[in-house]
N, C-alpha and C positions, 0 to 999 in steps of 0.2 A: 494424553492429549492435552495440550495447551488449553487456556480458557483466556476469553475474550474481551473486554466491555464490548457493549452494543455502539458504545460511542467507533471503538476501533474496528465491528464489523460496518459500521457504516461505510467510514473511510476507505477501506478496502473495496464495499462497492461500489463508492464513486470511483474510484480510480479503474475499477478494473472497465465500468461504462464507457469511462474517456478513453481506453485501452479499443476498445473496440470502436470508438468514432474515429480511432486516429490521431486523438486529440494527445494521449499520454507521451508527455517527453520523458528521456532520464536525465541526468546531471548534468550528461556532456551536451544535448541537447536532440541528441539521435531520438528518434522514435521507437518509443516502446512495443516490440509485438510480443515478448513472452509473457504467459499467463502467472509464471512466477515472480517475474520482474514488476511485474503493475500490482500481485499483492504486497511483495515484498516493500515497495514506495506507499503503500498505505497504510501496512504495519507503523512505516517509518513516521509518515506524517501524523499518523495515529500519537505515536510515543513523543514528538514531539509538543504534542499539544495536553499530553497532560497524562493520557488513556491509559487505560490498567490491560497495558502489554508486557510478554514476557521479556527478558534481554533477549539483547542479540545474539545468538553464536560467534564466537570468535572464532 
């Protein structure tokens, strides 16, 4: 099992909140309803910001 920072489970739960207000867009600008898709964008904004996340799978 993967391991997380708390910084990057935060992010994930913001995102998955806004997932459920409706609020979560993705890239193209569609609206996010899978529950993969809204962790997956939080892992991302996670890694982007610094967080001790795993790689991506290619």
């Amino acid at each position: 099992m993967a391991k997380y920072s708390e910084k990057a489970g935060e992010k994930v739960e913001k995102t998955m909140h806004e997932m459920k207000e409706g609020k979560l867009k993705s890239g193209s600008g569609k609206k996010v309803t899978s529950k993969k898709q809204a962790i997956a964008i939080g892992l991302s904004e996670a890694r982007k910001e610094g967080a001790k996340v795993p790689k991506k799978k290619s």
